[in-house]
N, C-alpha and C positions, 0 to 999 in steps of 0.2 A: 250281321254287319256290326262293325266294334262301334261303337260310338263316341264324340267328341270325350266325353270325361272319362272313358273308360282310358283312350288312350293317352290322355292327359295322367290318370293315376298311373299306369304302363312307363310311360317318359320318366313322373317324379320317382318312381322306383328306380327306371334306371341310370336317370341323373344323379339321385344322392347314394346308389348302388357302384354304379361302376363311377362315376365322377367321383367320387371318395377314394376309389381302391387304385385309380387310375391317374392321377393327379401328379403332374410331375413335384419331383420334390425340388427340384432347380431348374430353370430356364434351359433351353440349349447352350443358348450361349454363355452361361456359367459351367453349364457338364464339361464344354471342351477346355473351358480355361482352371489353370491349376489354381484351387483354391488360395485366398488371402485371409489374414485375419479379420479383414472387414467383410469380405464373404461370409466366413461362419458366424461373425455376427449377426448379419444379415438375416442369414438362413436362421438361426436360434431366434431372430424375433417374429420372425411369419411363426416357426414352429409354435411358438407361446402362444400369438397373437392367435392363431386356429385354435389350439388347446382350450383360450377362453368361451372362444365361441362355443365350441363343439361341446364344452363339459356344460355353459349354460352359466359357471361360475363369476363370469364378467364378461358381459359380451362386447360390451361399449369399448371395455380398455383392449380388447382383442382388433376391433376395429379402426380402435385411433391407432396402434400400432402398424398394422398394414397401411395407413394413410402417412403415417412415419415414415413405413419405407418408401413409400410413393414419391414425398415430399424429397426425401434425398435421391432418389432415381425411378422417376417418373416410366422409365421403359421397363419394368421391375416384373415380367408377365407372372411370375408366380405369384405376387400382391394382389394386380389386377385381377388372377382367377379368381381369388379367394373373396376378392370384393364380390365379386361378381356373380359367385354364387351364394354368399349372403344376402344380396341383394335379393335375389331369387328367391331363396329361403322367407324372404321376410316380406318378399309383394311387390318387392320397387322393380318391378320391371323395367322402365326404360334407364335406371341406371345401371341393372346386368345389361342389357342390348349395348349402352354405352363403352362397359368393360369389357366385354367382347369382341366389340368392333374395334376397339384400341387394342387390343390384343393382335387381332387380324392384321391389323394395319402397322405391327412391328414384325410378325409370322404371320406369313398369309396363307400357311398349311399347317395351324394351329389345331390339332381334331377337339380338343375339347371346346373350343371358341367356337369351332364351325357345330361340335353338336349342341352345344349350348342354344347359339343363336338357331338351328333347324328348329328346335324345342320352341323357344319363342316366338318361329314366325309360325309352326303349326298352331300354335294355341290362339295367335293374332289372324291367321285363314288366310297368311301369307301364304299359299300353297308352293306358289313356283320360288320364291325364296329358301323355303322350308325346304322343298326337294333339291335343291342345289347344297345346302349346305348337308344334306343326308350323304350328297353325292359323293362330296369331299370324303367324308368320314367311312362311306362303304368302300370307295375302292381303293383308301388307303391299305387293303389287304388283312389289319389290325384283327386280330379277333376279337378281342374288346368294342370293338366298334361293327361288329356285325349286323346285330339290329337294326343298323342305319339303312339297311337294305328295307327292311318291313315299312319303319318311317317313310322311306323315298317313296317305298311304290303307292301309300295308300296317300301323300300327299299328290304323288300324280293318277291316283287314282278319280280327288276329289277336284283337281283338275278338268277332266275330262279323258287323259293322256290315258288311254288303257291299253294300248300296245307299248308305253312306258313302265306302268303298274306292273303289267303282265309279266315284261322282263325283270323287275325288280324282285315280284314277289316270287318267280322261278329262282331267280339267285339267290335268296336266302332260305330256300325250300331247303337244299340237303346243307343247310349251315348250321340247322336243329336239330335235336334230337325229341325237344318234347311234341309228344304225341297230342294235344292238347292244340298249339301252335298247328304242327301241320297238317292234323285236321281241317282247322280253320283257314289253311294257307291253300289246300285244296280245294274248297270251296271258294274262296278270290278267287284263283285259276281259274276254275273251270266256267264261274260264272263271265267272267273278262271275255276266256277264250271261245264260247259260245256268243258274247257280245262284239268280238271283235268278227266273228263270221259270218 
């Protein structure tokens, strides 16, 4: 059976794994609309503002900068993410939970907000929170967001919900290839499906 840290280290892999590679570079609602010069402004200071962070070279002024953009437009989701997952980065938990529910509450089918906060409530033993926002992110269809099937089933696993799990961890059964996983997805299964009998 995986265990609390194990899949705790499993999430921060795959939060600063695919939350990095998956990260929109502009809101929705800047994709549809045709760039202005204050738009690429914009966008060129988050890009710096991450640059600081990421290289480790200034993180502080990478920071004030995303609060920069905030302060001039406060529904800014690409600031917000980025806060958000520094926050995380650095321990502040309830100010990521914070930027992510702000997030939600401008996109309420945000996936990286919704797997962000599943992250935070499995690790907080929000179970039934955790598997809702898993919920969001698996049947968005995304393949980047496949995993969220494993998350969902084993946080309704620890629920109680095993004919939940069960279905969860059947659906991301043929979404893998490594052998390693569904090994271990087989053994879930079969133990559920002999407990659900």
């Amino acid at each position: 059976m995986i265990g609390k840290k194990q899949l705790y280290v499993v999430g921060l892999v795959c939060i600063v794994g695919v939350g990095v590679y998956l990260l929109p570079k502009q809101p929705k609602s800047v994709r549809e609309n045709v760039p202005t010069d204050i738009d690429h402004a914009e966008h060129s200071k988050i890009d710096r503002a991450v640059s600081l962070v990421q290289s480790g070279s200034n993180p502080m002024e990478g920071i004030m900068l995303l609060r920069e953009v905030l302060a001039e437009d406060s529904t800014n989701i690409e600031a917000l993410l980025y806060l958000g997952l520094f926050s995380v980065q650095s321990g502040q938990l309830e100010k990521a939970r914070e930027r992510f529910q702000t997030i939600l509450s401008y996109d309420s089918d945000h996936l990286d907000a919704h797997w962000q906060l599943g992250q935070l409530d499995f690790d907080a033993e929000d179970f039934s929170s955790s598997a809702e926002h898993f919920s969001v992110c698996a049947s968005s269809g995304i393949q980047e967001y496949e995993n969220a099937w494993f998350f969902m089933g084993r946080a309704k696993e620890l629920l109680g919900d095993n004919p939940g799990a069960l279905e969860a961890y059947m659906a991301f059964r043929p979404l893998t290839e490594d052998t390693v996983i569904i090994k271990r997805l087989d053994e879930f299964i079969t133990r559920l499906d002999n407990n659900i009998k």
